[in-house]
N, C-alpha and C positions, 0 to 999 in steps of 0.2 A: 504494500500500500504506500502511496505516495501523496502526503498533505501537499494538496494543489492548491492556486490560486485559479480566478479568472483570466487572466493571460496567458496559463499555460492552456488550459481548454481549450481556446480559443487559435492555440496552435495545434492543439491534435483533430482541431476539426478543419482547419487548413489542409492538414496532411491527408485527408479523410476528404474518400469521394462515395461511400456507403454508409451515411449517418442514421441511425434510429430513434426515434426519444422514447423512452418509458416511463410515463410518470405516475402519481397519485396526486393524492388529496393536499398537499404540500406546494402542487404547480398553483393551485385557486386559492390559495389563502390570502396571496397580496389584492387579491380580487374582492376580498370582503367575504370568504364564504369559508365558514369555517372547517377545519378536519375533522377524525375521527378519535384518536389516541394521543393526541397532546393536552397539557395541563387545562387548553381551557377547550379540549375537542367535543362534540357532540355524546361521545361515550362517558364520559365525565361529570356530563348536565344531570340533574334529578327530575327523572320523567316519573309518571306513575307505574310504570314498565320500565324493565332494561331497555334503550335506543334498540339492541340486537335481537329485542324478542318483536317489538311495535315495526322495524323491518323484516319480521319473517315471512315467509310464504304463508303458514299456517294463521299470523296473527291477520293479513290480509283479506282472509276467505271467511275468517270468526268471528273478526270485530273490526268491520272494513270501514263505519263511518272514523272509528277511531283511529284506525290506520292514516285516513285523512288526514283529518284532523291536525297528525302530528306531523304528517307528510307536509301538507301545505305551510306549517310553521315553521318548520324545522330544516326541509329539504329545496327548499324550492327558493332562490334569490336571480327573479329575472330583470333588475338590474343592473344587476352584476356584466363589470367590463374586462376583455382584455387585459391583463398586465403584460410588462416585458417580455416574462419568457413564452405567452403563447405568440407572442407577434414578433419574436426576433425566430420563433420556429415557423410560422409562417414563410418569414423571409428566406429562411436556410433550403424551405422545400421549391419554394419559388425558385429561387437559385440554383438548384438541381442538386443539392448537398444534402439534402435528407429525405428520406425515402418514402418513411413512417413516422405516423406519432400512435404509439400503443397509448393510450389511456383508461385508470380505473377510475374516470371522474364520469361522471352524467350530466355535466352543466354546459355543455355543447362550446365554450370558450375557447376551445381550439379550431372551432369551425367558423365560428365569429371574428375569428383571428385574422380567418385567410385559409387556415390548412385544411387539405385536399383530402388528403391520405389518413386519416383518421379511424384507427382502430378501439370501439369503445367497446372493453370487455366487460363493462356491467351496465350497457345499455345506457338509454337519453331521457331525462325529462321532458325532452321536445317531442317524442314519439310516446303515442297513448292510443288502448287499442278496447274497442268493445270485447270482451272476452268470449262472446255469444257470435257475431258476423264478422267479427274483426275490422270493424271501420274506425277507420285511422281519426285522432282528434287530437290538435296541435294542446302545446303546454296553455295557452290561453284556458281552454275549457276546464281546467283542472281549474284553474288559480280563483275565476269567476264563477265557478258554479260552489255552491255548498252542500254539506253533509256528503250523500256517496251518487260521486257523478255517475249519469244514465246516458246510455247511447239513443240518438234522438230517432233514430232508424229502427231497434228493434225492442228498447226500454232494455237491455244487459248492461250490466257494470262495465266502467273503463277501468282498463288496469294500467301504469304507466308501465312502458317498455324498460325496465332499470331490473337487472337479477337480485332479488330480495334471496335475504338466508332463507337455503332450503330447497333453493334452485341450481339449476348447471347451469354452467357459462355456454354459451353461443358456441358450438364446435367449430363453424366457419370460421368465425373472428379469431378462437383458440388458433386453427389452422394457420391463417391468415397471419396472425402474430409470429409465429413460429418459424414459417418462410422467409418473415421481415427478421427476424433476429439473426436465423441461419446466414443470410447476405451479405447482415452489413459487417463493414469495418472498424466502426466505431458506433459501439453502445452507450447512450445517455443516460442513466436512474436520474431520474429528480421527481422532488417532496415526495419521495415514498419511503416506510421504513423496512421495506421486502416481506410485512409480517403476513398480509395477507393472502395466501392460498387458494386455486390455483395459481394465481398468474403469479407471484413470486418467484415460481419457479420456472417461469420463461425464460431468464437469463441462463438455463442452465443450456439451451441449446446454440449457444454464440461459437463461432471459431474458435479454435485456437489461437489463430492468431491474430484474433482480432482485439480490440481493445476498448477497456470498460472504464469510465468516468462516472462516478457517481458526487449527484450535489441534493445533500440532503443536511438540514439542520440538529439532528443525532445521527449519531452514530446506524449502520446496517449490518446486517450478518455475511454482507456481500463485500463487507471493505475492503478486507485480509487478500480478496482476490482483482480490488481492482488495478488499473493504471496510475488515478490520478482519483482522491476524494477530496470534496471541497463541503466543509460544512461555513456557508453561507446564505444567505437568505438567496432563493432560486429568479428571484428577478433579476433582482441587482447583479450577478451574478451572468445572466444571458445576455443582460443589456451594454454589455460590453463587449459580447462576443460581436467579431467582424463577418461582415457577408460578402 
């Protein structure tokens, strides 16, 4: 492991014509939306449920106004803008330097960005679907409707498109991630702490001889094996990288 700065990053993605990003809930926090597992993350808060039981599939189906409820409070900041590092990764793919952006975020801010190639392995708040006909209903309907939205087509619940605990990730995007990691030359981690499974374990399929950066504000179980770690806040941090 090598304590990097932002200048040095920003030489290994110079050298680098197969860039990937991987990030989590870490890239949207300068965005105002908060995480999971830091001191003042979502997992943290005192709900009348654990956050990890009111996001299950089971608490979904059993107490779905409720599920609402704490969804639209809790989950949902459409607001929320761009920072640095999705719009300097826009730039890099614009550019023809990065390939992919693997995301476990649901707040669509990498598409808002700019970026194309976006792989979201635990689905979008922006995609909402009756669970009875399947008609599609943008984040609007969720946010303006109250108690447990109805599809206007055949009266079935909408469920948002986001993999709640208790569900499998999307096989496609799994795939899809997987070929993007195989590829490239250089791998990105930023604001993730690799705790969350499956997709943690994505970086297990990279070259050998490719090369890993991680920029995360603790410490990851992935240090030990990168190139370059950089615990810096992840904007500040992009916003300096050269395109």
């Amino acid at each position: 492991m090598n304590r990097g700065t932002p200048e040095q990053l920003n030489q290994l993605v110079a050298q680098s014509s197969n860039v990937v990003f991987f990030g989590g809930a870490g890239v949207s926090v300068p965005s105002g939306i908060p995480d999971f597992r830091s001191d003042n993350g979502i997992y943290k808060q005192k709900y009348r449920y654990p956050a990890e039981v009111m996001l299950s599939h089971d608490f979904f189906f059993s107490r779905t106004e409720e599920f609402y409820d704490f969804y639209r409070n809790v989950m949902l900041y459409p607001d929320a803008k761009p920072n640095a590092a999705h719009l300097k990764l826009a730039e890099l793919e614009k550019a023809g330097k990065l390939k992919a952006v693997i995301t476990q975020n649901i707040d669509g801010l990498h598409q808002a960005a700019g970026s194309k190639n976006v792989l979201e392995l635990h689905g979008s708040v922006h995609r909402n679907y009756c669970i009875h006909c399947d008609e599609f209903y943008p984040l609007d309907t969720i946010i303006y409707s109250t108690g447990i939205p109805k599809c206007e087509k055949c009266g079935g619940i909408i469920k948002p498109d986001v993999v709640l605990y208790g569900e499998g990730l999307d096989q496609r995007v799994i795939s899809e991630s997987v070929r993007a990691i195989e590829r490239c030359d250089l791998l990105i981690v930023g604001g993730t702490s690799l705790s969350v499974w499956p997709a943690a374990g994505l970086i297990q399929y990279m070259r050998r001889d490719a090369k890993l950066a991680i920029v995360n504000l603790s410490p990851t179980d992935a240090d030990r094996n990168a190139q370059l770690v950089i615990q810096e806040g992840i904007d500040s941090v992009f916003s300096k990288i050269e395109v």
